[in-house]
mmJSON file of the N, C-alpha and C atoms, coordinates in Angstrom:
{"data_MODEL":{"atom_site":{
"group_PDB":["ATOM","ATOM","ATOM","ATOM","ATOM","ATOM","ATOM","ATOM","ATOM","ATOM","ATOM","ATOM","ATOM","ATOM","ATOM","ATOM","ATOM","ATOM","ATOM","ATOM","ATOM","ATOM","ATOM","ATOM","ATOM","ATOM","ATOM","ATOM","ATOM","ATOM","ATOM","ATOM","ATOM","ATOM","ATOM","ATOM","ATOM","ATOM","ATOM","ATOM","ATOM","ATOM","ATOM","ATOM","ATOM","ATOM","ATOM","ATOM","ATOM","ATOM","ATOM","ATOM","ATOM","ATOM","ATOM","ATOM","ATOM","ATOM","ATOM","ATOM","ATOM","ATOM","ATOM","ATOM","ATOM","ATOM","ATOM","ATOM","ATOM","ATOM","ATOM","ATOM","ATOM","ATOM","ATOM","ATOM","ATOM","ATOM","ATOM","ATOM","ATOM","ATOM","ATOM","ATOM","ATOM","ATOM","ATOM","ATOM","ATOM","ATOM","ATOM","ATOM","ATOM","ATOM","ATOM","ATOM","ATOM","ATOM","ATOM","ATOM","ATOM","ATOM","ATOM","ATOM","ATOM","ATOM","ATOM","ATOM","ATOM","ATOM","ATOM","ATOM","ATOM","ATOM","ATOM","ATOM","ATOM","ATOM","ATOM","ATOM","ATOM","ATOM","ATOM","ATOM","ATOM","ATOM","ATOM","ATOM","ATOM","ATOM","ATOM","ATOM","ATOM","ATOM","ATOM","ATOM","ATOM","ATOM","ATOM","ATOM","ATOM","ATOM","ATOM","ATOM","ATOM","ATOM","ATOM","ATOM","ATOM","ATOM","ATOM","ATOM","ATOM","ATOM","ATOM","ATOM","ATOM","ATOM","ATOM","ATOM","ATOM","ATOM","ATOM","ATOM","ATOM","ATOM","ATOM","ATOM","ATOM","ATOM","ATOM","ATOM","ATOM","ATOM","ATOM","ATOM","ATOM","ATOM","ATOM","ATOM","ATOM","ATOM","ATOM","ATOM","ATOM","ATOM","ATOM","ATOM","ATOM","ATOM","ATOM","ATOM","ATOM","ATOM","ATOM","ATOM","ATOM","ATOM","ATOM","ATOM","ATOM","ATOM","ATOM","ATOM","ATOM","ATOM","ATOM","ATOM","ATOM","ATOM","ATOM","ATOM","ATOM","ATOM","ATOM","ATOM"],
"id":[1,2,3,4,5,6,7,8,9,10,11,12,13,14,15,16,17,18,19,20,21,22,23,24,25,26,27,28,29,30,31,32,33,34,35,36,37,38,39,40,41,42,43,44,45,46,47,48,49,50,51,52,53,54,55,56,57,58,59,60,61,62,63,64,65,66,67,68,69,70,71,72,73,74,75,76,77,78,79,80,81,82,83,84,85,86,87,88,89,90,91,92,93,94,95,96,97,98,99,100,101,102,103,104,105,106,107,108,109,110,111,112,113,114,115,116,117,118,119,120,121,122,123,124,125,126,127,128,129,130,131,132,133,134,135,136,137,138,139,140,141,142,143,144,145,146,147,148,149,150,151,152,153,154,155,156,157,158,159,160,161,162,163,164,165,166,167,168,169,170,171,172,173,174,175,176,177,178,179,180,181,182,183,184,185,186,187,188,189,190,191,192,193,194,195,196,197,198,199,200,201,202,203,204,205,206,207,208,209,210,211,212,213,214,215,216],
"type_symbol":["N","C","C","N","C","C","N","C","C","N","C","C","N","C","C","N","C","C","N","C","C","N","C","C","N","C","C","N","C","C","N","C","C","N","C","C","N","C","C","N","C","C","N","C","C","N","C","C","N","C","C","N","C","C","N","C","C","N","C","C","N","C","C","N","C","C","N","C","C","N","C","C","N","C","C","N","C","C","N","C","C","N","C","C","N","C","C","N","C","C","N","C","C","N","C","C","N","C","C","N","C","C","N","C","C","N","C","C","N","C","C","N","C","C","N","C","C","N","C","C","N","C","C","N","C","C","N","C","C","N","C","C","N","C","C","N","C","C","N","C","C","N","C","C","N","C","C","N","C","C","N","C","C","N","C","C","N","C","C","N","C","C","N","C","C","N","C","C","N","C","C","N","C","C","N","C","C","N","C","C","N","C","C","N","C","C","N","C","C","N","C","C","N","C","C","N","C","C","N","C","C","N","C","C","N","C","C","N","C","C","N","C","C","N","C","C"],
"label_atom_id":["N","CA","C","N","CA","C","N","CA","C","N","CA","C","N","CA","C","N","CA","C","N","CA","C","N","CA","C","N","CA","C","N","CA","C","N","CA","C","N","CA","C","N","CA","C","N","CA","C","N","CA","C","N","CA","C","N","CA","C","N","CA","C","N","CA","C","N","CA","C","N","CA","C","N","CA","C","N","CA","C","N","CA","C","N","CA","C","N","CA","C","N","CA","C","N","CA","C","N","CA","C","N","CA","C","N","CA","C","N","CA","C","N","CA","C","N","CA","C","N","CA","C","N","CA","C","N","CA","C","N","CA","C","N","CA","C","N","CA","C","N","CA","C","N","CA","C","N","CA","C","N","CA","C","N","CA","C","N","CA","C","N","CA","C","N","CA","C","N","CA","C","N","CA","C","N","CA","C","N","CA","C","N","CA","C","N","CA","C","N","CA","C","N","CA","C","N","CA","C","N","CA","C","N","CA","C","N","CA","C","N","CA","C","N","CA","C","N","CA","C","N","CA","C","N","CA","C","N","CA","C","N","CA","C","N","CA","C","N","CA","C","N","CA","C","N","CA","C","N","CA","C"],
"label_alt_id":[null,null,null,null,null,null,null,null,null,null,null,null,null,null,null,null,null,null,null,null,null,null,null,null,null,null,null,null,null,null,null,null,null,null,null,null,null,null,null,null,null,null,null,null,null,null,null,null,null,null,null,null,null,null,null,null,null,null,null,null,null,null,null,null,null,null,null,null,null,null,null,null,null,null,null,null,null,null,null,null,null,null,null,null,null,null,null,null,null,null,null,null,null,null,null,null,null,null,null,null,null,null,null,null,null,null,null,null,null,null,null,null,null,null,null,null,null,null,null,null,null,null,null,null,null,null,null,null,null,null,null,null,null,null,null,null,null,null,null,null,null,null,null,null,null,null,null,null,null,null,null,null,null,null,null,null,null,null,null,null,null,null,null,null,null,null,null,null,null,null,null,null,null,null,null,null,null,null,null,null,null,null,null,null,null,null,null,null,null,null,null,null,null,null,null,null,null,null,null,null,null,null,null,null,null,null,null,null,null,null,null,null,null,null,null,null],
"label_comp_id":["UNK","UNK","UNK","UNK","UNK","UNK","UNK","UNK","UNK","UNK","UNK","UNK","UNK","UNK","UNK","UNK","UNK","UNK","UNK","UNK","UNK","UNK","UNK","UNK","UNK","UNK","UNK","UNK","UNK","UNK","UNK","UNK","UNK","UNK","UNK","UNK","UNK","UNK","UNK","UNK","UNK","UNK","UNK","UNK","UNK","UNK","UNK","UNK","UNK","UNK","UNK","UNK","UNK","UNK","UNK","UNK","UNK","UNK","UNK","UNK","UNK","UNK","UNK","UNK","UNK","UNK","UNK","UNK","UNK","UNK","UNK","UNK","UNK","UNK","UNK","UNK","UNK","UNK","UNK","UNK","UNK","UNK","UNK","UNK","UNK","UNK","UNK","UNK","UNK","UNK","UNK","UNK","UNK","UNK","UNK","UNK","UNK","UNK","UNK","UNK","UNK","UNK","UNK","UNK","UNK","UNK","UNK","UNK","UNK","UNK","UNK","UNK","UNK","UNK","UNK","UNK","UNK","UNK","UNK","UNK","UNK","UNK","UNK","UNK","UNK","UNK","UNK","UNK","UNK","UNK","UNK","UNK","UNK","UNK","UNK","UNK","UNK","UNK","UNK","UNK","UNK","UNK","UNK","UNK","UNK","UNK","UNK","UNK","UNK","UNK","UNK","UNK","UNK","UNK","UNK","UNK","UNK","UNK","UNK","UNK","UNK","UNK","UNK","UNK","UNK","UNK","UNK","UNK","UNK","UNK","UNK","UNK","UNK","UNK","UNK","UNK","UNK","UNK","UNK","UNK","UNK","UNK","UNK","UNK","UNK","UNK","UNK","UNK","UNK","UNK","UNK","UNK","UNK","UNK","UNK","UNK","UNK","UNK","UNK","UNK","UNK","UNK","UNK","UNK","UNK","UNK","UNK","UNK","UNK","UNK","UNK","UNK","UNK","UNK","UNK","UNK"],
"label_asym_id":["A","A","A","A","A","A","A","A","A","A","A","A","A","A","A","A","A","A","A","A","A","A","A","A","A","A","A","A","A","A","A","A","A","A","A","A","A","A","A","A","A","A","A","A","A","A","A","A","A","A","A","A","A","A","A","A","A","A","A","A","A","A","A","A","A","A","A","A","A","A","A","A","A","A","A","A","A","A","A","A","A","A","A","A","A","A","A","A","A","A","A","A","A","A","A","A","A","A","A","A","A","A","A","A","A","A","A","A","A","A","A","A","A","A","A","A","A","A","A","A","A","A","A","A","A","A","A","A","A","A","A","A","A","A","A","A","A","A","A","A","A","A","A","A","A","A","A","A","A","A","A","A","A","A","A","A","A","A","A","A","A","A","A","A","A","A","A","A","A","A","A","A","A","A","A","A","A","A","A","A","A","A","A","A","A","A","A","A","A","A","A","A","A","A","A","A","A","A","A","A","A","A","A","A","A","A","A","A","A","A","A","A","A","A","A","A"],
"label_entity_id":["1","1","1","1","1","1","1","1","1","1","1","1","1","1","1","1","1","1","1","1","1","1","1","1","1","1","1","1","1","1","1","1","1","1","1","1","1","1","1","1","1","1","1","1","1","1","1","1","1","1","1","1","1","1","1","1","1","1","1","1","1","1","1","1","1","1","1","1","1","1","1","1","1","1","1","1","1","1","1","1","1","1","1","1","1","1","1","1","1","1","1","1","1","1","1","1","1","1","1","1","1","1","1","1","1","1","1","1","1","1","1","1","1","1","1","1","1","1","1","1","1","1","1","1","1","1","1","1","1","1","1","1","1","1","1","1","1","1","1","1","1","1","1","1","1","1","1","1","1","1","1","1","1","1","1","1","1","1","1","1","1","1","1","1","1","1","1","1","1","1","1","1","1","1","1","1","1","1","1","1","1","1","1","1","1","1","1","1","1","1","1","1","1","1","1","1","1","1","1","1","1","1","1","1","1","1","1","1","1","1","1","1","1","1","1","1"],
"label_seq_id":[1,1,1,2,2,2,3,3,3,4,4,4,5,5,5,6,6,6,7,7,7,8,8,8,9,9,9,10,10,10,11,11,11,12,12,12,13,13,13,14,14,14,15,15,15,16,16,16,17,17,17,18,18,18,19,19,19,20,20,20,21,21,21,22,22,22,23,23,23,24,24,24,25,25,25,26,26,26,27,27,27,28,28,28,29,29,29,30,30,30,31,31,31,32,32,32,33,33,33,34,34,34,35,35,35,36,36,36,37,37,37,38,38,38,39,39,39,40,40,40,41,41,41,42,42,42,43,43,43,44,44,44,45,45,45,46,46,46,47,47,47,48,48,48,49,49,49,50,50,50,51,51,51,52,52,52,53,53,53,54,54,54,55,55,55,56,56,56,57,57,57,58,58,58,59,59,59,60,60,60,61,61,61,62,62,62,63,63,63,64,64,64,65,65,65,66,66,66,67,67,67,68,68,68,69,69,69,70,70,70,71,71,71,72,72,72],
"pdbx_PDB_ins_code":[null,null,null,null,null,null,null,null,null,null,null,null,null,null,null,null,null,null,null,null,null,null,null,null,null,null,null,null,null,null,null,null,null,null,null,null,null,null,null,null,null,null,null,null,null,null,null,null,null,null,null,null,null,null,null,null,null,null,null,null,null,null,null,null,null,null,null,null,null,null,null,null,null,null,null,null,null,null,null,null,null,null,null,null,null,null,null,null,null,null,null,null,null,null,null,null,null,null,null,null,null,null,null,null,null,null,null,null,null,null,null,null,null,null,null,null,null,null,null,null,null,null,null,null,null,null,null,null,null,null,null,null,null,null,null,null,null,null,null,null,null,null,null,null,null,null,null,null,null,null,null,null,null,null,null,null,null,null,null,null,null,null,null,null,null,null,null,null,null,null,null,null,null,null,null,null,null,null,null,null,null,null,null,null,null,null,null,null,null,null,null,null,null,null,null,null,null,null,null,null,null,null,null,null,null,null,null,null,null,null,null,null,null,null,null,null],
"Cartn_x":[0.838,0.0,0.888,0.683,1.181,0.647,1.368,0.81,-0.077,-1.091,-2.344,-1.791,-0.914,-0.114,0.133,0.492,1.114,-0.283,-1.557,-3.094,-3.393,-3.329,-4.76,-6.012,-6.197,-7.844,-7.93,-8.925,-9.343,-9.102,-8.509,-8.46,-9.492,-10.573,-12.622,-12.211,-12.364,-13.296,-11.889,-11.144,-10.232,-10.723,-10.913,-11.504,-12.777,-13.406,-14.777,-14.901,-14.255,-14.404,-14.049,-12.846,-12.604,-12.793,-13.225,-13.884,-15.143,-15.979,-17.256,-17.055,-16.259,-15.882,-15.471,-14.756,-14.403,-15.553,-15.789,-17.456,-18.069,-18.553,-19.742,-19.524,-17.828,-17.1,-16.975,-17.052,-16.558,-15.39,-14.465,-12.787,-12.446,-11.744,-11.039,-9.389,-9.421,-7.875,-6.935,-7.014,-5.455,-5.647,-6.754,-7.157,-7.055,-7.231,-7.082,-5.807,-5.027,-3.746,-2.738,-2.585,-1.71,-0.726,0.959,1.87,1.328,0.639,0.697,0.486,0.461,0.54,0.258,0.274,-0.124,-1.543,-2.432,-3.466,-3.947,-3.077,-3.169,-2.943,-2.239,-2.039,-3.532,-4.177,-5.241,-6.768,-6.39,-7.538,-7.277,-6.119,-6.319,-6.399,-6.646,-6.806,-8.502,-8.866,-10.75,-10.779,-10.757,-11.183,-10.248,-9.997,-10.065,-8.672,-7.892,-6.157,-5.442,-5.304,-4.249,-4.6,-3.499,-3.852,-3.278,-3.044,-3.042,-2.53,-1.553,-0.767,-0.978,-0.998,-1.834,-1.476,-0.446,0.324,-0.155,-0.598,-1.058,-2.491,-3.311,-4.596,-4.898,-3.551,-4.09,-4.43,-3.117,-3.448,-4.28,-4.298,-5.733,-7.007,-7.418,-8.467,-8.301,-7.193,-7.043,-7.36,-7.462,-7.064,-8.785,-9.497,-10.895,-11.492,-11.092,-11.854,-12.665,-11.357,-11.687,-10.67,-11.018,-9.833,-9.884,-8.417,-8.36,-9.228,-9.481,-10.443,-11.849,-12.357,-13.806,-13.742,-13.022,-12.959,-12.693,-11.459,-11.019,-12.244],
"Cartn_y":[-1.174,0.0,1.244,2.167,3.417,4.935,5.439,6.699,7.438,7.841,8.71,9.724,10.537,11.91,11.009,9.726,9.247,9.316,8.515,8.442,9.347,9.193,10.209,10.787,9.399,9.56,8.439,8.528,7.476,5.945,5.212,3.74,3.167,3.238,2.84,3.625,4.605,5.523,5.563,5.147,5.205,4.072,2.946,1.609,1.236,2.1,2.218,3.128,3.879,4.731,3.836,3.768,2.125,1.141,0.177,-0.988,-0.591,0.414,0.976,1.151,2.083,2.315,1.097,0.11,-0.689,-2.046,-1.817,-3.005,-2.28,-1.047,-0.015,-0.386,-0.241,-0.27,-1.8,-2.613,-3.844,-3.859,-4.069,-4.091,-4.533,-5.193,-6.609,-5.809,-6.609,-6.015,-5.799,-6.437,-6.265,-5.033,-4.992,-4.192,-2.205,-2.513,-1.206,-0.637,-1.851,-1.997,-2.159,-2.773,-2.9,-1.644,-1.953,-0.843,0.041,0.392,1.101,0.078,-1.273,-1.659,-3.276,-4.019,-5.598,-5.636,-6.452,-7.246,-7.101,-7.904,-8.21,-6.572,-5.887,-4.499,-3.807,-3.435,-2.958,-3.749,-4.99,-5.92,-5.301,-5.507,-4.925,-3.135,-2.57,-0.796,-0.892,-1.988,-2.032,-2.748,-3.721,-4.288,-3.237,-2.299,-1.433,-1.927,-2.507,-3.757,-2.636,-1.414,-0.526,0.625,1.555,3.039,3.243,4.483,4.645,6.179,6.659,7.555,8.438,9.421,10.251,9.913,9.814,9.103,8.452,6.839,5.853,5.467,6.666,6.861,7.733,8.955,9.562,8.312,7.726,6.976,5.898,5.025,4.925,4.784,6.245,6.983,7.0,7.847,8.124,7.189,5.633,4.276,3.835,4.464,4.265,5.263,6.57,7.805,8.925,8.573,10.113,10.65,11.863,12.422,12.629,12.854,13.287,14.167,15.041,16.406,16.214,15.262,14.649,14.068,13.846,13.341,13.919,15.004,15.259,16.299],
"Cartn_z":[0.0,0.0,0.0,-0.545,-0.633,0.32,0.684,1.337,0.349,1.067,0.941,-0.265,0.558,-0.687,-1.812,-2.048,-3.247,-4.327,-3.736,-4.156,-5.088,-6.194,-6.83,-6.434,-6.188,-6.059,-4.16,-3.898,-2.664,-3.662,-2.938,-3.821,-3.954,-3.393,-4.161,-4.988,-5.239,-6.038,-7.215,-7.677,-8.688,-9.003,-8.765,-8.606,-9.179,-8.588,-9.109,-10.23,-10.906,-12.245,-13.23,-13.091,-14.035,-14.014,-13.179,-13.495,-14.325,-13.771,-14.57,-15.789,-15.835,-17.604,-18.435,-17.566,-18.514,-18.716,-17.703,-18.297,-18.932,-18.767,-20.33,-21.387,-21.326,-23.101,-23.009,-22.405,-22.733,-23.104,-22.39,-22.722,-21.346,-21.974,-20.891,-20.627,-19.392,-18.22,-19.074,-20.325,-20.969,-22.36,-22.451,-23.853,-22.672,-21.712,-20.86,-19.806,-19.609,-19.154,-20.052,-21.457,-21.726,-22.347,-22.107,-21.545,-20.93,-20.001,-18.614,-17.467,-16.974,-15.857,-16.327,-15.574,-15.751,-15.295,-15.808,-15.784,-14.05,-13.632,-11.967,-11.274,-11.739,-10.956,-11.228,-12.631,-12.569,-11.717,-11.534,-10.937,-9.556,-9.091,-7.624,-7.687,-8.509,-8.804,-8.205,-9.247,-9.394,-8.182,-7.798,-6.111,-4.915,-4.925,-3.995,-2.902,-3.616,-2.939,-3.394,-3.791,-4.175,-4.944,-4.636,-4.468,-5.846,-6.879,-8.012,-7.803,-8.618,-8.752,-10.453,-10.125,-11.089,-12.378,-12.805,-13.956,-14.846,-13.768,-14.003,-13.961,-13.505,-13.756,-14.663,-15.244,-16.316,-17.373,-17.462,-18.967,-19.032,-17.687,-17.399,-17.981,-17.606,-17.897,-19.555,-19.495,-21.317,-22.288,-21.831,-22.605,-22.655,-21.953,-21.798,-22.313,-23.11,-23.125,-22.45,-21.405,-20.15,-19.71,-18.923,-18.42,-16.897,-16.599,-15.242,-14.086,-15.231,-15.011,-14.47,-15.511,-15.191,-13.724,-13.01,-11.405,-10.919,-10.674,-9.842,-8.911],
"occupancy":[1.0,1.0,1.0,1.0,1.0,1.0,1.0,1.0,1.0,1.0,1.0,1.0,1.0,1.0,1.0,1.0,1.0,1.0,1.0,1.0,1.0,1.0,1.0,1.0,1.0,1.0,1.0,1.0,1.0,1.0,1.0,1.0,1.0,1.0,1.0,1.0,1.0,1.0,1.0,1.0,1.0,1.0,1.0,1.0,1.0,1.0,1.0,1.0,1.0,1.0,1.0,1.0,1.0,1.0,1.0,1.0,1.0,1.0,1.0,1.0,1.0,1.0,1.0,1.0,1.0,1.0,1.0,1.0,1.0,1.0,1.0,1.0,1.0,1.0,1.0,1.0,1.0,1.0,1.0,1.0,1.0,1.0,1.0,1.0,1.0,1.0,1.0,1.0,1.0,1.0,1.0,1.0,1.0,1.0,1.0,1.0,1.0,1.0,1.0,1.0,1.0,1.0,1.0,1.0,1.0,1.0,1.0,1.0,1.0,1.0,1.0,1.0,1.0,1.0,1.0,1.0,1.0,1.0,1.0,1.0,1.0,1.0,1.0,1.0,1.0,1.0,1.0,1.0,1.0,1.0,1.0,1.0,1.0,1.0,1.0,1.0,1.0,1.0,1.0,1.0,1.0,1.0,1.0,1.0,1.0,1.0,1.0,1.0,1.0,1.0,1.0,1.0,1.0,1.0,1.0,1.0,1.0,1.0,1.0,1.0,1.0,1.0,1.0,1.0,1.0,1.0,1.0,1.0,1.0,1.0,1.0,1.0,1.0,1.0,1.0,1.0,1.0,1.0,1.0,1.0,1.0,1.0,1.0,1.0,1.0,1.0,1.0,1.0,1.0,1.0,1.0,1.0,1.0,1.0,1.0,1.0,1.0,1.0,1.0,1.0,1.0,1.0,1.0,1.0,1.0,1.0,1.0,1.0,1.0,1.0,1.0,1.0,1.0,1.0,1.0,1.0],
"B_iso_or_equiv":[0.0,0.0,0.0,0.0,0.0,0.0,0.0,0.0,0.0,0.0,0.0,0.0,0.0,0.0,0.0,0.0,0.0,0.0,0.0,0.0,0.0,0.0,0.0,0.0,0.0,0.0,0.0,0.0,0.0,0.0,0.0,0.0,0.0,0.0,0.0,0.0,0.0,0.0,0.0,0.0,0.0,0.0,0.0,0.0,0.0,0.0,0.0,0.0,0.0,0.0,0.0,0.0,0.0,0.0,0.0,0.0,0.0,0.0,0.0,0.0,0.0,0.0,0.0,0.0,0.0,0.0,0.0,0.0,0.0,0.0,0.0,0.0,0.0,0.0,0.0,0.0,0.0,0.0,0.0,0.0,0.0,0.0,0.0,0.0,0.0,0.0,0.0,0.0,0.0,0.0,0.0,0.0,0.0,0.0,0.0,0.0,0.0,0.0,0.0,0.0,0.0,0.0,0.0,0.0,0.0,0.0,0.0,0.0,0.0,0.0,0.0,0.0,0.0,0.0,0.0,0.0,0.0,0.0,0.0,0.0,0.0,0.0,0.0,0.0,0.0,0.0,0.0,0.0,0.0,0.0,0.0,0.0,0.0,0.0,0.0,0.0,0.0,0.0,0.0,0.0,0.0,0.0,0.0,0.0,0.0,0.0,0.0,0.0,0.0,0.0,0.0,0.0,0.0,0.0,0.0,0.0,0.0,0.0,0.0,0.0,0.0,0.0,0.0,0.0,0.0,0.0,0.0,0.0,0.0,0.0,0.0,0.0,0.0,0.0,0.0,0.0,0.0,0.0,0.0,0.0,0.0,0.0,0.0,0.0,0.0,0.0,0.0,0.0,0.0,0.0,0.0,0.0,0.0,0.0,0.0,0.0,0.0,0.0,0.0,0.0,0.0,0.0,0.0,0.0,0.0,0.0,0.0,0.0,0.0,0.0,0.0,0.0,0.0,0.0,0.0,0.0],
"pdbx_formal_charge":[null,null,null,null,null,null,null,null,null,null,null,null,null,null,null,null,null,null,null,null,null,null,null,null,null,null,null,null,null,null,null,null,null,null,null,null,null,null,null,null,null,null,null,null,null,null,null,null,null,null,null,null,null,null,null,null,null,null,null,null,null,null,null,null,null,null,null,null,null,null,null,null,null,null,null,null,null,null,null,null,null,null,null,null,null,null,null,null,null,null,null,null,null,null,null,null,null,null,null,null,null,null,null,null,null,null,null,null,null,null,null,null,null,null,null,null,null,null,null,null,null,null,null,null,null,null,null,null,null,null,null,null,null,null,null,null,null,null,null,null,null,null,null,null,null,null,null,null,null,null,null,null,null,null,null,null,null,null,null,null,null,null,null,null,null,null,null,null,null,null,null,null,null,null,null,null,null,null,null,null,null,null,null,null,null,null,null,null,null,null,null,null,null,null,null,null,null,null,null,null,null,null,null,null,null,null,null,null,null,null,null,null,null,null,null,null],
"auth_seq_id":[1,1,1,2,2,2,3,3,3,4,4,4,5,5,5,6,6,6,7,7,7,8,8,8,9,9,9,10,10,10,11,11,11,12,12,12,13,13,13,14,14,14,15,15,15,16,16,16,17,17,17,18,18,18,19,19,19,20,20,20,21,21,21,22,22,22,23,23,23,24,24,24,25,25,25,26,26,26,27,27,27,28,28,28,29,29,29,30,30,30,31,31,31,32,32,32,33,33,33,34,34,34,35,35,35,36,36,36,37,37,37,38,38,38,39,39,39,40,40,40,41,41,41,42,42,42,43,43,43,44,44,44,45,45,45,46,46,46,47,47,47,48,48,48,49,49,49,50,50,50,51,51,51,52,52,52,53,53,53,54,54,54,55,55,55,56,56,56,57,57,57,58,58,58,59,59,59,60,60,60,61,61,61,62,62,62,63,63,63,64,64,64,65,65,65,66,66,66,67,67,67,68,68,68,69,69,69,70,70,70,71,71,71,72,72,72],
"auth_comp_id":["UNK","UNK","UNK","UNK","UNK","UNK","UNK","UNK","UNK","UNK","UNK","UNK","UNK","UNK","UNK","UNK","UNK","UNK","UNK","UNK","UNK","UNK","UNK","UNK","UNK","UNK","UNK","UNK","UNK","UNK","UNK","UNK","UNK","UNK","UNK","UNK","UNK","UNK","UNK","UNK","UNK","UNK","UNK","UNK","UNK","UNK","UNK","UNK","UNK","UNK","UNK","UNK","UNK","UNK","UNK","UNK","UNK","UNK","UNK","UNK","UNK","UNK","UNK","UNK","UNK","UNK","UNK","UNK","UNK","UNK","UNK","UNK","UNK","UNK","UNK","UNK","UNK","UNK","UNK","UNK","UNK","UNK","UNK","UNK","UNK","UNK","UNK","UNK","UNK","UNK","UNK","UNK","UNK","UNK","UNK","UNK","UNK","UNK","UNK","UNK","UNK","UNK","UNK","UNK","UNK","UNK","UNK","UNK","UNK","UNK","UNK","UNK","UNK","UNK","UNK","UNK","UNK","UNK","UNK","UNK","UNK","UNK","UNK","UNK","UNK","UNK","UNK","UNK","UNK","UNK","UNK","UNK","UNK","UNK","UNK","UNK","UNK","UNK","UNK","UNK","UNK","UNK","UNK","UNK","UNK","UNK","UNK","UNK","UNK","UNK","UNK","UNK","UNK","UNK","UNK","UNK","UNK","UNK","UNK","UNK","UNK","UNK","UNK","UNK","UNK","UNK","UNK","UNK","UNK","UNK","UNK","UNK","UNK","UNK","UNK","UNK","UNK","UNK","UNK","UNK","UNK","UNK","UNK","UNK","UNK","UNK","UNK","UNK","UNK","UNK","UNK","UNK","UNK","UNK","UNK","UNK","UNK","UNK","UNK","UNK","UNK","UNK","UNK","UNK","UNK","UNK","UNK","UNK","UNK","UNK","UNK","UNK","UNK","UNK","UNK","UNK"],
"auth_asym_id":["A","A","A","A","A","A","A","A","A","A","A","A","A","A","A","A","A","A","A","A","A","A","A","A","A","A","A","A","A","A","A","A","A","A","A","A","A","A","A","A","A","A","A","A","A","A","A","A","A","A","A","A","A","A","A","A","A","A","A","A","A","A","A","A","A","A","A","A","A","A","A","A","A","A","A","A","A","A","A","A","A","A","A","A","A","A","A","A","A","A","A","A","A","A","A","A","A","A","A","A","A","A","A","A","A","A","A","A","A","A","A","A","A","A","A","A","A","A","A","A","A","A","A","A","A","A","A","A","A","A","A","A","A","A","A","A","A","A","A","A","A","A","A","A","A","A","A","A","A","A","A","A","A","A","A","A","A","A","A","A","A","A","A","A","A","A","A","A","A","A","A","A","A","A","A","A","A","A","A","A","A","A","A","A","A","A","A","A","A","A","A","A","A","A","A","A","A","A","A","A","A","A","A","A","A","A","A","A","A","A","A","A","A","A","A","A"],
"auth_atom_id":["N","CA","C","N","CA","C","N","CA","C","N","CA","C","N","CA","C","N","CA","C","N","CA","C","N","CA","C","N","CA","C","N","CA","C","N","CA","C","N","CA","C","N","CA","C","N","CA","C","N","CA","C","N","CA","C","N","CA","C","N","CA","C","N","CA","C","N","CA","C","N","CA","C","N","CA","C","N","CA","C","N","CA","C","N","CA","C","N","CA","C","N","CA","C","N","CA","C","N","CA","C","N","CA","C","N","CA","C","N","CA","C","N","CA","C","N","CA","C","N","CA","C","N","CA","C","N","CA","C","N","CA","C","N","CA","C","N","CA","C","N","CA","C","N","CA","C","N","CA","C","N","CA","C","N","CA","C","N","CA","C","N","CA","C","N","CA","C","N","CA","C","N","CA","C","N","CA","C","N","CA","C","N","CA","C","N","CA","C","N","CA","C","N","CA","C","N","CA","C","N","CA","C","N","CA","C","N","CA","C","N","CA","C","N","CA","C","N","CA","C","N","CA","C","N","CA","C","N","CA","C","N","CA","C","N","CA","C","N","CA","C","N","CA","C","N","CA","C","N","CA","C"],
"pdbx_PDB_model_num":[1,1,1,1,1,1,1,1,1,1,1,1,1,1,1,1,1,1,1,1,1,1,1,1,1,1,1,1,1,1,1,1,1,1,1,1,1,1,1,1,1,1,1,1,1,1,1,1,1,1,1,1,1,1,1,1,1,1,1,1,1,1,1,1,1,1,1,1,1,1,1,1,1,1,1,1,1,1,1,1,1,1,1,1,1,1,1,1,1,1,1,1,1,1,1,1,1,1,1,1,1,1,1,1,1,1,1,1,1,1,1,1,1,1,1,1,1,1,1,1,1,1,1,1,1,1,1,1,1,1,1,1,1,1,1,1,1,1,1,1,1,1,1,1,1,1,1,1,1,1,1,1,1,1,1,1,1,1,1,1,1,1,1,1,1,1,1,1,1,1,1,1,1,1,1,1,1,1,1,1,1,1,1,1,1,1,1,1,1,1,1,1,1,1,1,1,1,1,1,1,1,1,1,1,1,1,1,1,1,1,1,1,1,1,1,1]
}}}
């Protein structure tokens, strides 16, 4: 687990934007992770097992057709 300051977002709620988005669009762990993180790193992003760093939730987001902005 990572310190709070490291967090983007609360680890639900980064969790819960993308898993959502990615069941709407239908796109599977690897069609939304791949080169920005492994399979298993975004599964524990969406079950709420780890915190997410702005970076890695911009592109994220970006890889699904949203932005940072829309959350914060």
């Amino acid at each position: 687990m990572c310190d709070e300051g490291d967090c983007w977002m609360k680890i639900n709620s980064a969790g819960v934007v993308l898993a959502y988005y990615r069941e709407k669009y239908k796109l599977t762990l690897e069609q939304v992770c791949d080169g920005i993180c492994s399979g298993s790193t975004l599964s524990r992003l969406e079950n709420g097992n780890r915190c997410v760093d702005f970076l890695t939730s911009s592109l994220l987001l970006e890889r699904i057709g949203k932005t940072v902005s829309q959350f914060e």
